[in-house]
C-alpha positions in Angstrom: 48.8 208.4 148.9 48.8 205.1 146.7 50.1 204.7 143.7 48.6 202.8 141.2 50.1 201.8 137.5 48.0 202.9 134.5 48.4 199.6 132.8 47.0 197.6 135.9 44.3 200.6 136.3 43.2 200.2 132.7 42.9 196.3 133.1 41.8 195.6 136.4 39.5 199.0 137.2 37.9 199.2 140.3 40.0 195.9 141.1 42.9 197.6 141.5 41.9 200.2 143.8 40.3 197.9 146.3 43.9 197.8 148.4 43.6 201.1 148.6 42.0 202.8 151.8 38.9 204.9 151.6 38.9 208.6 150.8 42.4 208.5 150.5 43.7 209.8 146.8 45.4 208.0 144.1 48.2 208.5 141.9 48.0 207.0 138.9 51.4 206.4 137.4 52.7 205.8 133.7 56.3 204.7 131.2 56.7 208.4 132.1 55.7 208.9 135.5 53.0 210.5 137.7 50.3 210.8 135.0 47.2 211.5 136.9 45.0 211.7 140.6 42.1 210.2 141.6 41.0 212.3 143.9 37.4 210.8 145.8 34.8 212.6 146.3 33.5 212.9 149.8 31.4 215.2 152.0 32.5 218.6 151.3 32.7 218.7 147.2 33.5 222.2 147.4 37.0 221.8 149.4 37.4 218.3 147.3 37.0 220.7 144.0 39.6 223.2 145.9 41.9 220.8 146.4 41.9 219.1 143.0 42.6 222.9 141.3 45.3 223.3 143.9 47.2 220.5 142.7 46.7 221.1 139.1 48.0 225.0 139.3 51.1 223.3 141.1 51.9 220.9 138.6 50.9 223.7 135.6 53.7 225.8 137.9 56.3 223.2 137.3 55.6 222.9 134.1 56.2 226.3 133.5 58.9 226.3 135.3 60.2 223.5 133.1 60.0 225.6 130.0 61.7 228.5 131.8 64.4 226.8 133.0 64.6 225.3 129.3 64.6 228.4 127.4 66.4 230.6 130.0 64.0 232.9 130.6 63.9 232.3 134.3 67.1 234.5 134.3 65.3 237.6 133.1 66.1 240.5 134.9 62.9 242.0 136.6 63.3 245.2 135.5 63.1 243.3 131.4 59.8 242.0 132.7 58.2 244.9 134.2 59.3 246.8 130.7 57.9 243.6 129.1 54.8 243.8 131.0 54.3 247.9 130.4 54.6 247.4 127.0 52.0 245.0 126.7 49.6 246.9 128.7 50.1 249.9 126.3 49.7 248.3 123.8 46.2 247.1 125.2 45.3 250.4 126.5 45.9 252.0 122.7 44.0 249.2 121.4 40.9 250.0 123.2 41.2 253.6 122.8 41.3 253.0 118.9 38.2 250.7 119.2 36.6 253.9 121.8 37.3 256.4 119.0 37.0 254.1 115.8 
């Protein structure tokens, strides 16, 4: 995979991905890092499509991750979130009951 500055992306366009083989995907990279993909589009859509949601649920994982990590809350016991999680779900299930009988 290439990498590819915004900056020189921005200015130069379709210049500054002629170095860059074809088919194979681009990371575009920012002051702050890794920013975005280009991902080309070839043959099968469908797996291209696939692919391009695969890598944005991984770096939405990290993110999350991120924040948990942050905040501490990736030290919560699993018995805290099935509790959590039971609660919520009652609190669903009485909802829609009051909406059934209201």
């Amino acid at each position: 995979m290439r990498q590819v500055s915004l900056r020189e992306f921005r200015t130069r366009g379709a210049k500054a991905l002629e170095s860059v083989p074809r088919g194979e995907t681009v990371l575009l990279s920012g002051q702050q890092g890794p920013a975005y993909f280009l991902i080309p589009v070839l043959g099968d859509v469908a797996a291209e499509d696939r692919e391009l949601r695969r890598a944005m649920a991984k770096a939405s994982l990290r993110t999350s991750w991120i924040h948990a990590q942050a905040s501490a809350l990736n030290t919560v016991a699993e018995e805290q979130i099935d509790q959590q999680l039971n609660q919520e779900i009652d609190q669903v299930r009485s909802e829609r009951q009051r909406r059934k009988t209201g």
